[in-house]
Structure formats: C-alpha cells, structure tokens
matplotlib code that plots the C-alpha trace (Angstrom):
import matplotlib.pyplot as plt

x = [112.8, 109.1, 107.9, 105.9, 102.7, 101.3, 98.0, 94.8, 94.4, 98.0, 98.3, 95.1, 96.5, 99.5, 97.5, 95.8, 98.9, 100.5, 97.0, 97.4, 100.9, 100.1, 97.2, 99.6, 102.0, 98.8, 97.6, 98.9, 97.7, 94.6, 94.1, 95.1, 91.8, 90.0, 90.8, 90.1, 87.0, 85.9, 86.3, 85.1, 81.6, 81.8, 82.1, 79.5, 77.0, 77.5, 77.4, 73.5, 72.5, 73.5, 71.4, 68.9, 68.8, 68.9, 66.0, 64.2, 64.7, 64.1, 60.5, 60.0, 60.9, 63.8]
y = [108.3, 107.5, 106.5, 103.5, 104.2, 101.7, 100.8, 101.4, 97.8, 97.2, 100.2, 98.8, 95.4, 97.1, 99.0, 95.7, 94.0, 95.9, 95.8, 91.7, 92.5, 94.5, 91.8, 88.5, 90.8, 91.8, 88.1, 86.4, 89.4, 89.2, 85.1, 85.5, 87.7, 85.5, 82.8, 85.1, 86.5, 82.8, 81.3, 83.5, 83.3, 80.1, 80.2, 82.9, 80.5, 77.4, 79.4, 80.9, 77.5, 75.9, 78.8, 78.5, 74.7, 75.2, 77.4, 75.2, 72.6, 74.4, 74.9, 71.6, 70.2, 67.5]
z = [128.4, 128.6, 132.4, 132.7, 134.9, 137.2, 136.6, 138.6, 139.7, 139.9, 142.8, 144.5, 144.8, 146.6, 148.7, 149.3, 150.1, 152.2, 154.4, 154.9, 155.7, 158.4, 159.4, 159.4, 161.7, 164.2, 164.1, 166.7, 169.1, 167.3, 167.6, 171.8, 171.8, 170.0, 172.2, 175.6, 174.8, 173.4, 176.7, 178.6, 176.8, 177.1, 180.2, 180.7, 178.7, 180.9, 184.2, 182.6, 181.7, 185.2, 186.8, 184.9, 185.3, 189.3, 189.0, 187.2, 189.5, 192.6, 191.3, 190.2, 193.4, 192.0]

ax = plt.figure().add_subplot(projection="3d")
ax.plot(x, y, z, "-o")
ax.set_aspect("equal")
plt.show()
C-alpha cells in the first residue's frame, strides 16, 4: 500500500486553521478588552482636552 503524503501547503493551511480556531474561541475575551481599554482612552482624551480647555481659559480670562 503506498501512503499518500500531505503537501507542504496543505499542512500549513492546517496549521493555519487550527490558529483562527483558537482565535474565534478567545474572541469574545478579546473584543471585552477592546471595548475596556477603548473607553477608557476615551475617556482619558476628553478629561486632557477639558483640562486643557480650562487652562486655556483661565489665562484668557473668559
């Protein structure tokens, strides 16, 4: 009986595979992160920019 060998391309789009496997399992874990660490610099940002606008109008007198 004569084996049949996988080809080079065929075992790297396995190995490919079984990596956005692993990915679509982690993704909701991944996306909650996403969403933290978005609103906090968001929040981060506006709290700079409100600063910086109080500064600005402390020394322009408004």
């Amino acid at each position: 009986m004569t084996e049949k060998k996988n080809s080079p391309e065929y075992d790297l789009l396995q190995r490919i595979d079984g990596r956005l496997e692993r990915f679509e399992e982690r993704f909701p874990q991944i996306e909650r992160k996403a969403v933290l660490y978005g609103s906090a610099a968001g929040a981060l940002a506006g709290g700079l920019v409100a600063c910086g606008l109080a500064v600005a109008r402390l020394k322009l007198g408004i």
